[in-house]
VEXTIKOL-643715 format. One line per 3 residues: number of its first residue (from 1); their letters; for each residue x, y, z of N, C-alpha, C. Coordinates in Angstrom, 2 decimals, decimal comma. Example, Ala and Ser with C-alpha at 12.3 -4.5 7.8 and 13.67 -1.06 7.14 Angstrom:
% residues 2
1	as	13,19 -5,69 7,80 12,30 -4,50 7,80 13,20 -3,30 7,80  12,85 -2,25 7,08 13,67 -1,06 7,14 12,90 0,03 7,87 $
% end
This chain:
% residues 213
1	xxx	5,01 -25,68 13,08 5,31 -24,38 12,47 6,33 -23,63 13,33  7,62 -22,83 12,84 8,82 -22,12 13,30 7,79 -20,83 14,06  8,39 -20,18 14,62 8,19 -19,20 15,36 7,88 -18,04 14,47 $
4	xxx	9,22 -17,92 13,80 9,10 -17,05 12,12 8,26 -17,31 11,54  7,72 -18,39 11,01 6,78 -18,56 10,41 5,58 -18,35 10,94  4,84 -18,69 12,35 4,33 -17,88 12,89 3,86 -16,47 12,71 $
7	xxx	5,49 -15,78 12,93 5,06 -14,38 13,00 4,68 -14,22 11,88  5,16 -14,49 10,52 5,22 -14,31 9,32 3,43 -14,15 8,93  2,62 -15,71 9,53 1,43 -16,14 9,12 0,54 -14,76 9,69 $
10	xxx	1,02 -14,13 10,73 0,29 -13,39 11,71 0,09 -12,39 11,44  0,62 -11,72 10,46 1,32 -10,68 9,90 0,38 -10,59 8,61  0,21 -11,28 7,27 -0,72 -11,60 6,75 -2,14 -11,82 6,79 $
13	xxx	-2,21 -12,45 8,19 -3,72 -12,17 8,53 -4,13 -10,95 8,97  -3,32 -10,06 9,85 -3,41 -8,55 9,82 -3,48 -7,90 9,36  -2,93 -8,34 8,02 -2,81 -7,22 6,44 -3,91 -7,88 6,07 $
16	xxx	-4,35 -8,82 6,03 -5,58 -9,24 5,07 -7,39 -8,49 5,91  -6,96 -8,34 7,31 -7,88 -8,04 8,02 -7,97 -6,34 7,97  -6,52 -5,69 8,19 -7,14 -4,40 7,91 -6,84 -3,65 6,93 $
19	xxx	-6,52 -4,81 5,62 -7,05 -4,11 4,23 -8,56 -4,51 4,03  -8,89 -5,29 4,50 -10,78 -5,68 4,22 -11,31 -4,45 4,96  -10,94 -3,86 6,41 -11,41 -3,08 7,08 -11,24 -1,32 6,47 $
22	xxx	-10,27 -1,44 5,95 -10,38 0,12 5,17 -10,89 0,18 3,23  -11,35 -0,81 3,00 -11,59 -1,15 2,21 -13,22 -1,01 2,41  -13,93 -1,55 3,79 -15,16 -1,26 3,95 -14,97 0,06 4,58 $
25	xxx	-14,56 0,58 4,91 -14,40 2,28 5,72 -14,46 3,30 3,98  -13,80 2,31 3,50 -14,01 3,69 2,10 -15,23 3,44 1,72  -15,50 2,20 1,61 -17,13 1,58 0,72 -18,05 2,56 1,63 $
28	xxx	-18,52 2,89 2,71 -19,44 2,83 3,54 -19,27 5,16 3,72  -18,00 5,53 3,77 -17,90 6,90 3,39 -17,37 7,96 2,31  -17,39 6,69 1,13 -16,74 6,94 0,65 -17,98 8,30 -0,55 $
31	xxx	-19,23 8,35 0,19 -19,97 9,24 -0,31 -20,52 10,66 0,10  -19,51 10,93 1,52 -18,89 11,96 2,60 -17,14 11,88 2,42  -16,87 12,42 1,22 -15,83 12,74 1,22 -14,92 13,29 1,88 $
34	xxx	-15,28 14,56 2,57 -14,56 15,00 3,66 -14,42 14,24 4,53  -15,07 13,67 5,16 -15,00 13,03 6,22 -14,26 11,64 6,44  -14,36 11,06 5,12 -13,41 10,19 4,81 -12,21 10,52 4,75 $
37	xxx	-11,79 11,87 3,67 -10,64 12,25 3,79 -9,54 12,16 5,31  -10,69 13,40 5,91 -10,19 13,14 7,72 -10,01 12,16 8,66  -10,80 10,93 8,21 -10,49 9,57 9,09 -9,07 9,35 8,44 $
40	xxx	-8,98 8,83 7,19 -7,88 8,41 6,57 -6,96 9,09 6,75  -6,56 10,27 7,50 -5,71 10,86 6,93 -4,89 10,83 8,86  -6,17 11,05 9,97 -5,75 10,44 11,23 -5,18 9,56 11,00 $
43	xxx	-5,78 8,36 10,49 -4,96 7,01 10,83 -3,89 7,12 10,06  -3,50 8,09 9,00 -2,34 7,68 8,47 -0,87 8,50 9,13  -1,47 9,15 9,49 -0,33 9,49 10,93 -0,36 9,45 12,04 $
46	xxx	-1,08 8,27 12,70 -0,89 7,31 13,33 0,10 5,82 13,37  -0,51 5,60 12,15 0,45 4,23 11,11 1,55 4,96 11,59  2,25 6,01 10,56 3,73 6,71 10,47 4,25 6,72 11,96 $
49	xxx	3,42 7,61 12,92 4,30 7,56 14,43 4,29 6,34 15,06  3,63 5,17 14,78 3,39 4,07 15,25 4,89 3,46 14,68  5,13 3,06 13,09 6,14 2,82 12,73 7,17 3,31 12,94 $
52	xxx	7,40 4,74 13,02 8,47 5,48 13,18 9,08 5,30 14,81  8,39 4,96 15,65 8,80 4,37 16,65 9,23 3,38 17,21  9,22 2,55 16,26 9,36 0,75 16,46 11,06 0,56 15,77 $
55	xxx	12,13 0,33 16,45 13,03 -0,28 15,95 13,61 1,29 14,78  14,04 2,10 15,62 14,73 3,48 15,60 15,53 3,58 14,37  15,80 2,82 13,21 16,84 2,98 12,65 16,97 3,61 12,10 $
58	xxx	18,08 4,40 11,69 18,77 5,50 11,29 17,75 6,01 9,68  17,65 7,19 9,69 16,87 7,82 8,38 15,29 6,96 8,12  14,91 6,11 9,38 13,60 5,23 9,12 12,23 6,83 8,86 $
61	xxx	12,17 7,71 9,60 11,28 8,79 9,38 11,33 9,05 8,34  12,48 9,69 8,09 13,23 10,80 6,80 12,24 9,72 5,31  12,42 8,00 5,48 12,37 7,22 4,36 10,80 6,81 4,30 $
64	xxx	10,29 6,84 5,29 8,86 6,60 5,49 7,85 8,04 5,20  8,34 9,15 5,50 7,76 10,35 5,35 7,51 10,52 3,85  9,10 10,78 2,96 9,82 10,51 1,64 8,48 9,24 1,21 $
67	xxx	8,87 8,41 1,33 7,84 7,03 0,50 6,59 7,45 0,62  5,89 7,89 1,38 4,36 8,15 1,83 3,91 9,68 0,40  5,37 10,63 0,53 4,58 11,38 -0,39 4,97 11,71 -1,93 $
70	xxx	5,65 10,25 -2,17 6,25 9,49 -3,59 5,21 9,16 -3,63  4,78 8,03 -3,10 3,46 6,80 -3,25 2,43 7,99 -3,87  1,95 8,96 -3,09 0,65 9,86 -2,89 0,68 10,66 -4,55 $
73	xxx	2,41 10,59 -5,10 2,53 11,83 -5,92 1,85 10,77 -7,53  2,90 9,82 -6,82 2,53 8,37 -8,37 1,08 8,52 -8,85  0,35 8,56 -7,21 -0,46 7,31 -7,56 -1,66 8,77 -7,87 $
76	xxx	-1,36 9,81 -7,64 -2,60 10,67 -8,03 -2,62 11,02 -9,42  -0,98 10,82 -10,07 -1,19 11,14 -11,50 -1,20 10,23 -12,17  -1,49 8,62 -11,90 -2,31 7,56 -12,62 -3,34 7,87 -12,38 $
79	xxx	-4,00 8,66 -11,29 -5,61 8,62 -11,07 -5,97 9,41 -12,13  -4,77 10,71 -12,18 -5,69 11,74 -13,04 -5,91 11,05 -14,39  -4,38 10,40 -14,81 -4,48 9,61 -16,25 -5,79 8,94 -17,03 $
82	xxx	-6,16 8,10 -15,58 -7,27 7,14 -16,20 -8,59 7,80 -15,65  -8,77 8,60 -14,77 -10,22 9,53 -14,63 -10,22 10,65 -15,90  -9,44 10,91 -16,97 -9,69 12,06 -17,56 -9,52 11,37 -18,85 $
85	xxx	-9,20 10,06 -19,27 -9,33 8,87 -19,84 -10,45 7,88 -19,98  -11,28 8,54 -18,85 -12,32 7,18 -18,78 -12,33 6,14 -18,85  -11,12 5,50 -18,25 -10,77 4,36 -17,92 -11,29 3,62 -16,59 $
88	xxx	-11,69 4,76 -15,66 -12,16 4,07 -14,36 -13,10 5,56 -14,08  -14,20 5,40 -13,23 -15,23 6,51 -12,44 -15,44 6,23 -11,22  -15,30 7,26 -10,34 -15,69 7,31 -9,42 -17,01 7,80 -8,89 $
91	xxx	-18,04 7,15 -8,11 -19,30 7,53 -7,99 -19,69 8,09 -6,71  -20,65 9,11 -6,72 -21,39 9,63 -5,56 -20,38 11,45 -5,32  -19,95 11,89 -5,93 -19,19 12,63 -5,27 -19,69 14,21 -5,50 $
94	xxx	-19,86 14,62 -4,47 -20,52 16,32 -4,72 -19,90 16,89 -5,50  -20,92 17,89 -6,16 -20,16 19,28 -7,13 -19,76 18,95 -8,63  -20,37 17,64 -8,77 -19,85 17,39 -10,02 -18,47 17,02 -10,49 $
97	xxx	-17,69 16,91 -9,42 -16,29 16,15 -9,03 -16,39 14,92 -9,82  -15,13 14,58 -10,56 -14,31 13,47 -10,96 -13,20 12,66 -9,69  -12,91 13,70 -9,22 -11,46 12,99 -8,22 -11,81 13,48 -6,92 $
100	xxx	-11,55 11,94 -6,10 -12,09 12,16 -4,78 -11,00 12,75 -4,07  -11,62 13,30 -2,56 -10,38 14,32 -2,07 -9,72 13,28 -1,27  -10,24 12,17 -0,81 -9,44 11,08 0,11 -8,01 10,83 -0,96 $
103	xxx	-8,14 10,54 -2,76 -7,24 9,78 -2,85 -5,92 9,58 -2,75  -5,27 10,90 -2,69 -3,65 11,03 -2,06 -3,99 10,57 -0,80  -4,84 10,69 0,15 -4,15 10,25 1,45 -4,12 8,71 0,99 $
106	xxx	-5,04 7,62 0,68 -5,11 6,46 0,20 -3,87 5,83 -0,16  -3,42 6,52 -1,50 -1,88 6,19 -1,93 -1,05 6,40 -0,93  -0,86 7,40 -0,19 0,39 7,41 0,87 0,15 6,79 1,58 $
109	xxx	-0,71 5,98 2,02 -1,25 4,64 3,26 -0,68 3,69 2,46  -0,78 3,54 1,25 -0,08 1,85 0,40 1,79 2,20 0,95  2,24 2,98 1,10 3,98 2,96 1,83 4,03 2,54 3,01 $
112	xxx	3,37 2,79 3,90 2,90 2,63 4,86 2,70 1,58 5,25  1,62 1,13 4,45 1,02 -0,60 5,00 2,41 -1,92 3,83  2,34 -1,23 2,93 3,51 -2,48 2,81 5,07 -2,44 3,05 $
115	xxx	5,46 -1,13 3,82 6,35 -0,98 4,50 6,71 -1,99 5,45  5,76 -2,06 6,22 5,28 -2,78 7,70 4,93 -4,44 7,40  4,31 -4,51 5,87 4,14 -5,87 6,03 5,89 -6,61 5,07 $
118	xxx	6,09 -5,67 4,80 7,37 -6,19 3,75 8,78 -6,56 5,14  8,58 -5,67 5,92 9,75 -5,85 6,77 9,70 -7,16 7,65  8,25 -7,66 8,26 8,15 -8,70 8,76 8,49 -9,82 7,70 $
121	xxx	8,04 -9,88 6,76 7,94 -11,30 5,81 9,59 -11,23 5,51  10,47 -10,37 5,19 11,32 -10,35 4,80 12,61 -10,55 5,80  12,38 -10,35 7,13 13,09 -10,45 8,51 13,06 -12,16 8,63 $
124	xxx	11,36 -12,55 8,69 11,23 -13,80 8,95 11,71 -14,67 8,11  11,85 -14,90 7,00 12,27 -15,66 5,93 13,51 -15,24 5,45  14,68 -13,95 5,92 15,68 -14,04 6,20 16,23 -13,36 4,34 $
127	xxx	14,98 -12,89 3,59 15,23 -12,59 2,21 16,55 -11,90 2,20  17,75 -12,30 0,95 18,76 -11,18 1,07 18,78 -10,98 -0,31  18,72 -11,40 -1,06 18,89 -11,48 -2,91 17,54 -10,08 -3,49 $
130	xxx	17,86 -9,47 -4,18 16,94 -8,53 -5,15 15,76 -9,06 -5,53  16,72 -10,28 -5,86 15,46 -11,62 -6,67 14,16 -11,80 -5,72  14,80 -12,47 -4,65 13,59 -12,95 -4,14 13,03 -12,24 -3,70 $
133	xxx	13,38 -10,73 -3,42 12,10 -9,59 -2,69 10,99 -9,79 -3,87  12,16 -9,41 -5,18 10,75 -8,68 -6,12 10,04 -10,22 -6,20  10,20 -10,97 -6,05 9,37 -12,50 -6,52 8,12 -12,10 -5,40 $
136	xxx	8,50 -11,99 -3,76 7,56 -11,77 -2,99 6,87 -10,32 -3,13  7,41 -9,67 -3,41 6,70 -8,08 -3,37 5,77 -8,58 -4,28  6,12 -8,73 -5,75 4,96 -8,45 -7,03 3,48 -9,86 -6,57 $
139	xxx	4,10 -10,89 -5,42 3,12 -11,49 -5,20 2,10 -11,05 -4,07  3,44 -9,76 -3,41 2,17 -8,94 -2,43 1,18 -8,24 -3,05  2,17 -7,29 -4,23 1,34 -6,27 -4,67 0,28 -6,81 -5,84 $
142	xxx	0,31 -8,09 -6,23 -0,87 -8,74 -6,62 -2,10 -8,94 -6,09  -2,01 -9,65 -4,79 -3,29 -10,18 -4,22 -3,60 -8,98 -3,50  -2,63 -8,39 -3,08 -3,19 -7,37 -1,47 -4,06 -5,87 -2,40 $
145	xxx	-3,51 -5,76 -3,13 -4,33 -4,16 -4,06 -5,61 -4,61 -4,83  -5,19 -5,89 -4,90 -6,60 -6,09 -6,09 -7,73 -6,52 -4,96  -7,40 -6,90 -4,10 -8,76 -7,64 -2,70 -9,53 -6,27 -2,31 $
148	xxx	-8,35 -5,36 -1,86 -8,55 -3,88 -1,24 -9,87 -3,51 -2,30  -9,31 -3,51 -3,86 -10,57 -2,78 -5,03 -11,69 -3,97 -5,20  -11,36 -5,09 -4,65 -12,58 -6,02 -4,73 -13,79 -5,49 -3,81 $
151	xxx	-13,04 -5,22 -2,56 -14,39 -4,19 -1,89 -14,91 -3,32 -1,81  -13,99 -2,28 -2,27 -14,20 -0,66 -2,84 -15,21 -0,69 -3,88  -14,78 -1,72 -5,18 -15,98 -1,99 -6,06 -16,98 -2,07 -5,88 $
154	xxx	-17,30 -3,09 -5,21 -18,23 -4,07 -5,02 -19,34 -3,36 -4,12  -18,79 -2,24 -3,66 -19,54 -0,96 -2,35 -19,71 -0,18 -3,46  -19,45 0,10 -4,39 -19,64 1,49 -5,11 -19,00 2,30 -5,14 $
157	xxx	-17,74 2,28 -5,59 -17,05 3,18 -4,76 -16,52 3,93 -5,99  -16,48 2,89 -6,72 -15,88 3,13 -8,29 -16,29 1,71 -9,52  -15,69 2,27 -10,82 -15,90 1,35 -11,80 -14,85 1,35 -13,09 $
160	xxx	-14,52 0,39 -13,36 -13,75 0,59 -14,57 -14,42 -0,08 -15,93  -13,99 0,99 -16,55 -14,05 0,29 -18,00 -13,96 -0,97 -18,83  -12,76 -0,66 -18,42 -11,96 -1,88 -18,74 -12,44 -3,19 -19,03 $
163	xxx	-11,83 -4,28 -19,72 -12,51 -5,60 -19,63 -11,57 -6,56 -19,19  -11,94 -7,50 -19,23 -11,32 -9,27 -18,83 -11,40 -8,84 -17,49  -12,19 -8,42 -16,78 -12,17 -8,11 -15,01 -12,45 -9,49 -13,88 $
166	xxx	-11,89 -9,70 -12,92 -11,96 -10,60 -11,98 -12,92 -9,63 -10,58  -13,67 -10,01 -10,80 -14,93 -9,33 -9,30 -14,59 -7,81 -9,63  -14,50 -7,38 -10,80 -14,64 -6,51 -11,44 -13,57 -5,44 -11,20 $
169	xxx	-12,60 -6,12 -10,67 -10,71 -5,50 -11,17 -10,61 -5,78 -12,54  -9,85 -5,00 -13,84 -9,37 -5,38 -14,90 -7,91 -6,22 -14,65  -7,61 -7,25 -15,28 -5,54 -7,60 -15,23 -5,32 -6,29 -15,43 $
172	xxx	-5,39 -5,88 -16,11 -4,59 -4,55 -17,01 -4,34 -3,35 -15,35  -5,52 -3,18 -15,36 -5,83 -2,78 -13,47 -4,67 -3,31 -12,54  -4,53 -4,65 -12,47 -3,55 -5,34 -11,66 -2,51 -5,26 -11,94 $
175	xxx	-2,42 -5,37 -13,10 -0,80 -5,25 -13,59 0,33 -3,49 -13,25  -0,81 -2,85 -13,47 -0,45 -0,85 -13,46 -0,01 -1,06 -11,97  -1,14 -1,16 -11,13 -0,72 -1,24 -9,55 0,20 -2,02 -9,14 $
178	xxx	0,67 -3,48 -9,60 2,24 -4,14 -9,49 3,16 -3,69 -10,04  2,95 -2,79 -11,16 4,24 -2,06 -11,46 4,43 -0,77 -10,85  3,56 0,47 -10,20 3,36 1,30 -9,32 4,06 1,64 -8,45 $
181	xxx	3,69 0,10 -7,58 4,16 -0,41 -6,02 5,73 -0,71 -6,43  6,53 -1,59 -7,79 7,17 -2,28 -7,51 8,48 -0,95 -7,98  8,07 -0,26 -8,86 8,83 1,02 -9,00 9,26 1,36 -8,18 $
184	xxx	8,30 2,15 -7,10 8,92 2,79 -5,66 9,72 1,61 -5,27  9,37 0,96 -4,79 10,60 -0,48 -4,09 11,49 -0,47 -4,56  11,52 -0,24 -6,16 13,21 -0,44 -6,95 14,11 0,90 -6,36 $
187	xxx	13,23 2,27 -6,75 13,84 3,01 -6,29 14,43 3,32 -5,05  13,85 3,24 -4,08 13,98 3,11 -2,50 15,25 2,27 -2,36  14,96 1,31 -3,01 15,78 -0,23 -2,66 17,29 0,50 -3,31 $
190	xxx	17,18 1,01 -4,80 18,31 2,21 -5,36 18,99 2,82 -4,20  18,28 3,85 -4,22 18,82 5,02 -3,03 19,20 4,62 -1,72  18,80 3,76 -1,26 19,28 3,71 0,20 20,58 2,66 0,04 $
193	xxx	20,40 1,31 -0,90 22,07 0,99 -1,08 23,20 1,92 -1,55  22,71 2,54 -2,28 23,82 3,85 -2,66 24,32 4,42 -1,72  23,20 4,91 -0,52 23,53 5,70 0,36 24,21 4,69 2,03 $
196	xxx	24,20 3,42 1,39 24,66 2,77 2,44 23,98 2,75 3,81  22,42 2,83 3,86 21,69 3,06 4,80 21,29 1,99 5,20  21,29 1,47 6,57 20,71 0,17 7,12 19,16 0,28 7,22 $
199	xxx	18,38 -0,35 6,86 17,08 -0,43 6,41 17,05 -2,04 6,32  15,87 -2,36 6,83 14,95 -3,95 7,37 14,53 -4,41 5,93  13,47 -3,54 5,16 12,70 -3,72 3,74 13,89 -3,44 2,83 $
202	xxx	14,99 -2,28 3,01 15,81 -2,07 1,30 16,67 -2,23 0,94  17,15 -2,65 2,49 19,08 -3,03 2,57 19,50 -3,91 3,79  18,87 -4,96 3,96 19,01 -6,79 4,51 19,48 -6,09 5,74 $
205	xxx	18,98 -5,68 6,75 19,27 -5,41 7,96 18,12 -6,06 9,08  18,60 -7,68 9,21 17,57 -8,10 9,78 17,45 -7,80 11,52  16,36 -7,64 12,03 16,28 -7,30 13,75 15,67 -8,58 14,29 $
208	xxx	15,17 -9,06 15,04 13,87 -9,23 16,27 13,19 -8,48 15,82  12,01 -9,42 15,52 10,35 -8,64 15,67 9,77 -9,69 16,31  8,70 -9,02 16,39 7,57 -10,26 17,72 6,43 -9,73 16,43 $
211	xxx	5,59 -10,57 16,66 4,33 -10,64 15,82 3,12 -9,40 16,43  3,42 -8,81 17,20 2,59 -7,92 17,36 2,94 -6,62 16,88  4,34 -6,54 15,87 4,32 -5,35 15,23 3,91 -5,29 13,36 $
% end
């Protein structure tokens, strides 16, 4: 196995390890809302200064800040869509609440975490074509969102309606969240070639990475 490939493999097991791990962090508080809110919301500006420090490039804050509260804006008004739809419920939550207070921070953590995993896979394997991102993105944003709600479910965390479900994700479920994720990417991927901005994930600016980022 290449070195790249290596990092590449290493990188995946990290994403697979601490999407299982916040995946049980929501299952387990996700019935202390506040408090969940406040963990999630530490670590998610942590993630940001963690990234925002690694490999300086020009407008990387400005685009990570920007993506974090796109992601947060999307993804709360699909929540409201299908919670006021009855398409999906969320359980345990005081006051007679429909919508949990964690879930914007949640969505702005998905920019975040596939920010970080998109730039490694895409450095290492040297991606330059449109094509082949979206071929790999829609196969990230397949497995990696639906595993995340395999444990959220499966804890109680929520439920959908919906039918034809796999460990009780709907496709229909899978499909909304690959088109979600793959939107922002188009757009991002838009704006920053327009703007002629060197970027790792939106505009083929490959660096050195070591597998520990």
């Amino acid at each position: 196995m290449t070195e790249n490939k290596k990092i590449a493999f290493n990188r995946v097991l990290r994403s697979l390890i601490s999407l299982s791990l916040g995946g049980v962090l929501i299952g387990l508080l996700h019935d202390r809302d506040m408090i969940l809110t406040g963990v999630l919301f530490v670590l998610l500006i942590y993630k940001l200064i963690k990234e925002i420090s690694i490999e300086k490039t020009p407008h990387k804050a400005t685009i990570l800040i920007t993506g974090t509260l796109i992601s947060a804006l999307l993804g709360v008004a699909g929540e409201v869509w299908g919670i006021q739809n009855d398409y999906w419920t969320y359980h345990d939550l005081s006051g007679g609440r429909a919508f949990p207070y964690w879930l914007p921070i949640a969505w702005a953590f998905t920019f975040v975490y596939f920010y970080r995993f998109e730039k490694v896979i895409f450095t290492c394997f040297q991606l330059n074509s449109l094509k082949e991102k979206l071929v790999v993105i829609a196969l990230i944003y397949t497995i990696f969102p639906a595993l995340g709600e395999v444990i959220t479910i499966n804890m109680g965390v929520w439920t959908y309606s919906w039918g034809i479900q796999v460990f009780g994700v709907p496709l229909l479920a899978i499909f909304l969240l690959v088109f979600i994720h793959s939107v922002i990417f188009a757009l991002f991927t838009y704006v920053i070639k327009k703007k002629n901005i060197a970027n790792p994930v939106f505009n083929n600016v490959f660096d050195p990475i070591s597998s520990k980022k």
